[in-house]
N, C-alpha and C positions, 0 to 999 in steps of 0.2 A: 585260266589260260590254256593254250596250247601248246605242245613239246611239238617244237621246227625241227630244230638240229639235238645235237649231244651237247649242246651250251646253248642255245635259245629258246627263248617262252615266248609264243606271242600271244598279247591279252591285249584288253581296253585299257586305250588311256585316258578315257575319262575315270576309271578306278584311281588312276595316280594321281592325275589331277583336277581338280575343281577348284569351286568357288575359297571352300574351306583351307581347303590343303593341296598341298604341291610333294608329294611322296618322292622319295630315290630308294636307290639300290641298298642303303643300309636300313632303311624303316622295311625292308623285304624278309620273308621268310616264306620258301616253297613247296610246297609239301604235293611230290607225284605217285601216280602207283598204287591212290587211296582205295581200296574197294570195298571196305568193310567200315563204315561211321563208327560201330559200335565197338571194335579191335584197337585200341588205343597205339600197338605195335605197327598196324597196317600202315604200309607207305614210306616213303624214303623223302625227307628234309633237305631241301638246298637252300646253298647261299649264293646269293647276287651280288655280282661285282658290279653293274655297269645296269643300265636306262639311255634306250631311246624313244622318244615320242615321235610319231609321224613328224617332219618340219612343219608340214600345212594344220597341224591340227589345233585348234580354237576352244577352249573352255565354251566361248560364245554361242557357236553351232554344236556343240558338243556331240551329239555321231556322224559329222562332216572328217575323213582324214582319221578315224579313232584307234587308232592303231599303234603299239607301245610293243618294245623289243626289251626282251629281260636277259642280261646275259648271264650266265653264269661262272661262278670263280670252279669250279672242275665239271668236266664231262658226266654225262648221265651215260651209265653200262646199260644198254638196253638189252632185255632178254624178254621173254614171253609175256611180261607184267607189266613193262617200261618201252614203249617204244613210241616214233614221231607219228605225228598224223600221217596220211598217205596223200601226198601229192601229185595229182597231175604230171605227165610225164613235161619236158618243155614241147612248147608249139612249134611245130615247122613253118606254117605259115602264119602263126599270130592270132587264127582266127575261128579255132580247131571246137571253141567249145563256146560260142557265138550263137544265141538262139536255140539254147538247148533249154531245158528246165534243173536247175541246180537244189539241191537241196541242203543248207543250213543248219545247223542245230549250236546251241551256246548259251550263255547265262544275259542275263539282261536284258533293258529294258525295249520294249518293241514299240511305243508310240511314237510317233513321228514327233 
């Protein structure tokens, strides 16, 4: 996932849900700030209170709407190791970043 705010993750919801299983906030454990695999210490553990799923989003189509909100039961302190993605400032006219080439990077699956 990704660190939005100081209490939200946004990840894929088809992680949470499929065919199989239907995941929430208490089957969650979050672990940010990992940089070292091999440092069993590295990183700092959160707990989830709270799960939203896109409304539109569909098991069926599964990366149509894939989009899943984690909240968190306390704030992440961000300091040089911990902090949100960098977002886009807001649009003034709506249409600021229209035809541009954007570039992507994330876990998962890429076939149509």
């Amino acid at each position: 996932g990704t660190v939005i705010s100081e209490m939200s993750i946004l990840t894929a919801a088809h992680c949470f849900i499929n065919k199989t299983f239907n995941l929430t906030h208490n089957d969650v454990l979050i672990k940010i700030a990992e940089h070292d695999l091999s440092d069993p210490n590295d990183g700092v553990y959160l707990t989830a209170c709270g799960t939203t799923p896109h409304p539109d989003y569909s098991n069926a189509t599964r990366f149509d709407m894939d989009f899943f909100i984690v909240k968190l039961c306390s704030p992440i302190v961000f300091n040089k190791t911990m902090s949100p993605v960098c977002i886009p400032p807001i649009q003034t006219n709506g249409n600021e970043y229209e035809n541009l080439v954007h570039t992507t990077m994330g876990w998962g699956d890429t076939d149509p």
